[in-house]
N, C-alpha and C positions, 0 to 999 in steps of 0.2 A: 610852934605855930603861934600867931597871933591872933586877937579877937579885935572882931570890929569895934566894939563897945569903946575896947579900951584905947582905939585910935581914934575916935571919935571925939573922947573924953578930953585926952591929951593933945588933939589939933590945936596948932598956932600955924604962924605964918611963918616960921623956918619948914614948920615940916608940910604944909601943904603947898608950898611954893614948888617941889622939885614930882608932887604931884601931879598938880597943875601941868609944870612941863613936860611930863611923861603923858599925859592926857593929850598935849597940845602935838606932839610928835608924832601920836599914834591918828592921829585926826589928820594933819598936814602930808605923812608919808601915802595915807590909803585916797586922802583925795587928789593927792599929786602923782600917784605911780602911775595912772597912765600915761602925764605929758611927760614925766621922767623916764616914759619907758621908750614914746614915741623919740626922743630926744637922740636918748643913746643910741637906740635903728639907727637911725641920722646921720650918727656920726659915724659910728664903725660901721655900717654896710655903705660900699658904695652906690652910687647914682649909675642906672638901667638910661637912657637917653631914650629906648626903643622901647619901656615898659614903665608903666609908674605904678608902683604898689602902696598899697594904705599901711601905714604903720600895723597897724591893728589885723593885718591880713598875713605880715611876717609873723613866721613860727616863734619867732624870739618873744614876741609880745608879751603871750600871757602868760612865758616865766619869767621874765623879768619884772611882772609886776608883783609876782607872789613875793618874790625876793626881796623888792623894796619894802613889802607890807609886813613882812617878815622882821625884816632890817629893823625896820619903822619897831616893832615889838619890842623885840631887845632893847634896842636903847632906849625905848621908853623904861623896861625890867629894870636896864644899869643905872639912870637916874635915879629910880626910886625904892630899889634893892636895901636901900641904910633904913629906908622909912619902915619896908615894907616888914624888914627882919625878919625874915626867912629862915636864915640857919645857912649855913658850910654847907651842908650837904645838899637840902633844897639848892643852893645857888648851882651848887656844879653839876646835879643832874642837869638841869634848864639850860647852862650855857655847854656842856659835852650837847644836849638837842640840839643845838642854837646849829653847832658845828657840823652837826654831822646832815641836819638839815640843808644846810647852806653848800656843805659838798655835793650832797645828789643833786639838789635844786640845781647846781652851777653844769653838774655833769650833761643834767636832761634837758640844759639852754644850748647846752655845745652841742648835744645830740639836735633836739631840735633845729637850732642853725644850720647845721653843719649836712646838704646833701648836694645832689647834682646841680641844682636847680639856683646855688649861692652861687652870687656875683662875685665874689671873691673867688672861687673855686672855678667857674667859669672863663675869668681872665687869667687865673695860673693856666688853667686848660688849652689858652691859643697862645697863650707865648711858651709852653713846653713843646716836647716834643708831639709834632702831629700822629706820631703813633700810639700816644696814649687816648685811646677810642671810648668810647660810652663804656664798655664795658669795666675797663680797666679801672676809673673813675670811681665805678658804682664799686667796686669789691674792694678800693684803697677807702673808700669812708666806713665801709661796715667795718674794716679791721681796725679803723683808728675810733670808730664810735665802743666797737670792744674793748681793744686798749681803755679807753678815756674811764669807761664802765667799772673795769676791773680796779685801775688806780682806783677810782672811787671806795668803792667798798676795801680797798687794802686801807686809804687813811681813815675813813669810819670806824673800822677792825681796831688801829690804833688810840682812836679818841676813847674807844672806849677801856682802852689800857690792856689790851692783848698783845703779845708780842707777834709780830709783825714774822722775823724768820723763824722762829718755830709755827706757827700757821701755813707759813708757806711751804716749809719742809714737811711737815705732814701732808701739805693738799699735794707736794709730790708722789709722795709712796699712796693717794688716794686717788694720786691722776692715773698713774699706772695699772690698778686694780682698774679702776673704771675704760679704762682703755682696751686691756683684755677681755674686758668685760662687753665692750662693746665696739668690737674690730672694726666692723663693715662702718660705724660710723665714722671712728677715725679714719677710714682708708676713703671714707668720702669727702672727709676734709682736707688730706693729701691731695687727693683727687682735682679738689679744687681750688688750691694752690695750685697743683703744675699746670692746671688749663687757665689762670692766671698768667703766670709766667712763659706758657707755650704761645697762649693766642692760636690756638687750632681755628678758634670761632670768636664771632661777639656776637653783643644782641643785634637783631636783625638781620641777621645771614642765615640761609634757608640749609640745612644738611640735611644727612643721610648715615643713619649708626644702625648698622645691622639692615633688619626690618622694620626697621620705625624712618618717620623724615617728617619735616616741617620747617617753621618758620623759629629761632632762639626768640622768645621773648626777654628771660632773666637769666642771668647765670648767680647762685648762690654760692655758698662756702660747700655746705655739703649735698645740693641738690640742682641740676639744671632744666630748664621748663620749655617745652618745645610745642608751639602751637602747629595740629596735624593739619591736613587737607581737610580732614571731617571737622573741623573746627575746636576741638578737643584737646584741652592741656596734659599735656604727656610729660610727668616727673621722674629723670634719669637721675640714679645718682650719680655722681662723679668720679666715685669708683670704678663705674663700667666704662664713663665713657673717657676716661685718659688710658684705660687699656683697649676699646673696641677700636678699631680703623673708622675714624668720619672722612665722609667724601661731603667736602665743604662747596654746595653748586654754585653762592655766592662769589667764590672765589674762581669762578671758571670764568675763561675770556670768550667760549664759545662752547656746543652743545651739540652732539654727533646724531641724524636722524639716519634710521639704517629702513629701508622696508625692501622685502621681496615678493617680486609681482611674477606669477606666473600666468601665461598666457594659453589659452588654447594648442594643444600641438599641431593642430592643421593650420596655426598663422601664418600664412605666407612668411617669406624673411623678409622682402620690402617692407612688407607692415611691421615685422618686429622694427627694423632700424628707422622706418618712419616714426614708431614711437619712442622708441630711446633719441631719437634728435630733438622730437618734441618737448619729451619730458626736459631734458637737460635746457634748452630755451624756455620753458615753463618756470624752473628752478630760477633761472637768470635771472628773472624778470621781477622776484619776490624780494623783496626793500630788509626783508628780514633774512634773507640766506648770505655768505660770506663769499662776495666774490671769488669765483675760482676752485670753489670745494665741490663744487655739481662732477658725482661721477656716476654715471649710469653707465651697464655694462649688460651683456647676453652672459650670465655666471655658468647655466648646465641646461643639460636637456633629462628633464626625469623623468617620470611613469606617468605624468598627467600632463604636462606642459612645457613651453618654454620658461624658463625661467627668468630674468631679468634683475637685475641688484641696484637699489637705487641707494648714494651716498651720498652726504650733505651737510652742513655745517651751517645751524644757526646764532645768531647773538644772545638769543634766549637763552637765559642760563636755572631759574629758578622754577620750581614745578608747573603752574598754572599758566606763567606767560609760554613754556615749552610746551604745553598741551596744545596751547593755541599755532604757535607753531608748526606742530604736525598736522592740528586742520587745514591749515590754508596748504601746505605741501598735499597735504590726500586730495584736497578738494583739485590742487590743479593735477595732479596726475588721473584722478576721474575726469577729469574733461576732457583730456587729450584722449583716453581708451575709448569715451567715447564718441568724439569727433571723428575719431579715427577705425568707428565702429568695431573696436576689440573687443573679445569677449573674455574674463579672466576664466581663467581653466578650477576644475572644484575636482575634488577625489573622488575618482571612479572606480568600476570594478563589475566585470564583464564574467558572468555566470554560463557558463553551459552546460546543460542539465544532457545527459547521458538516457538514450532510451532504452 
């Protein structure tokens, strides 16, 4: 270690000149790192034409500026290291920090950069293929921001003079234990890989897994996130749902409305088929039903009524626009029953009492 005293003592103008420079580096880098930081934005992110963003409002910003003031440190340190006489060992803990700072720093600028929302990534996105969808997008950056992460800490592991395949050959036989250790999560990260790779769903398309359904918000590695009709986030994990059957409503071209109307038994037949013509012209007339699927029919005659089967095909395919859906079909099938003064039939049951 040194003492002040005796640098003090022994200042000249050889040894306070590379001082001086080391002063003037560490001053120049921290008042320049912002337009150095805005600069490089600049140049490596391309130009939006339909959006203009502030340097300063890119996620890269405020790591690149650490990085520079960082930078700026060091070679202030490496100028003035002869002066400052430190020792061997002081030198190479400071510059192993220097390194291993500078790897995370670089990792959590890539991290930062690097999501949906970059223009870089967005234009690979419409000259690839138009089948890689929001979804797929989102689960190829978290695996490369994982990737980027792991490298990270594998050459930090090195800087610090660890051997690199024995670390890794132990975190195998430790990935193992932990895996049996903890099945259901590995089988949710299977999980979501193959709904990766399947594409059963993306975000945005409304399904149906079991007795749950809703709207896919996110799809993760080991968890997928389903917003309900009650408004409510519902977390599957991916385990369940690459084995359950999903019925994807997104994916339907059209949406089966079924009801059955029974009638009074004493309806004359003229009024039954006066209402089945009505109805089926009611159906036609609905902007939302698919030409040509209106099937009404007399299906049986039961213990209460006629019975009647109304079948129907609409473009609605998603919960809340099909609810709407089947209003406007009830509502015109109530008009025509009772335009056509029908009375629907209700379960009865005729007592006679014995004296």
């Amino acid at each position: 270690m040194f003492e002040l005293k005796n640098i003090i003592t022994n200042i000249s103008i050889d040894t306070a000149m590379p001082i001086i420079i080391a002063l003037a580096v560490i001053i120049i880098t921290f008042l320049l790192s912002s337009s150095i930081s805005k600069l490089i934005i600049k140049i490596i992110m391309p130009k939006d034409k339909h959006k203009k963003v502030e340097a300063r409002k890119n996620p890269l910003y405020r790591q690149l500026k650490t990085i520079i003031k960082f930078l700026g440190v060091y070679v202030a340190f490496i100028i003035s290291k002869n002066i400052l006489n430190l020792g061997t060992e002081i030198e190479n803990i400071v510059t192993k920090t220097f390194k291993i700072f500078m790897i995370l720093m670089v990792a959590k600028a890539f991290d930062a950069g690097l999501d949906e929302k970059n223009m870089w990534l967005r234009k690979l996105h419409s000259k690839a293929n138009k089948d890689a969808d929001e979804t797929t997008t989102k689960l190829l950056i978290r695996l490369i921001k994982v990737i980027v992460y792991i490298v990270a800490i594998f050459i930090s592991i090195s800087e610090l003079g660890y051997d690199i395949s024995g670390f890794i050959t132990g975190l195998g036989i430790t990935g193992v234990v932990i895996t049996l250790a903890a099945q259901d999560t590995a089988k949710s990260l299977i999980g979501g890989i193959a709904i990766f790779l399947d594409k059963p769903f993306k975000v945005g398309d409304y399904i149906k897994i079991d007795d749950k359904e809703g709207t896919v918000e996110d799809i993760k590695f080991r968890s997928t996130s389903i917003r309900t009709p009650e408004n409510s986030v519902l977390h599957i994990p991916n385990s369940k749902m690459s084995e359950a059957a999903i019925l994807n409503y997104s994916e339907m071209e059209k949406r089966r409305y079924t009801a059955n109307i029974e009638l009074e038994l004493n309806t004359p037949l003229y009024k039954v088929e006066a209402v089945k013509q009505k109805i089926e012209k009611a159906l036609r007339k609905l902007e939302i039903v698919i030409p040509g699927s209106e099937v009404v029919r007399f299906e049986k005659i039961s213990d209460n009524g006629i019975s009647l089967i109304v079948i129907v095909y609409v473009t609605q395919t998603t919960y809340i626009d099909f609810l709407g859906a089947k209003e406007q079909i009830n509502y015109q099938i109530m008009q025509v029953l009772e335009n056509e003064k029908v009375e629907l039939a209700y379960n009865t049951q005729t007592i006679y009492v014995k004296n």
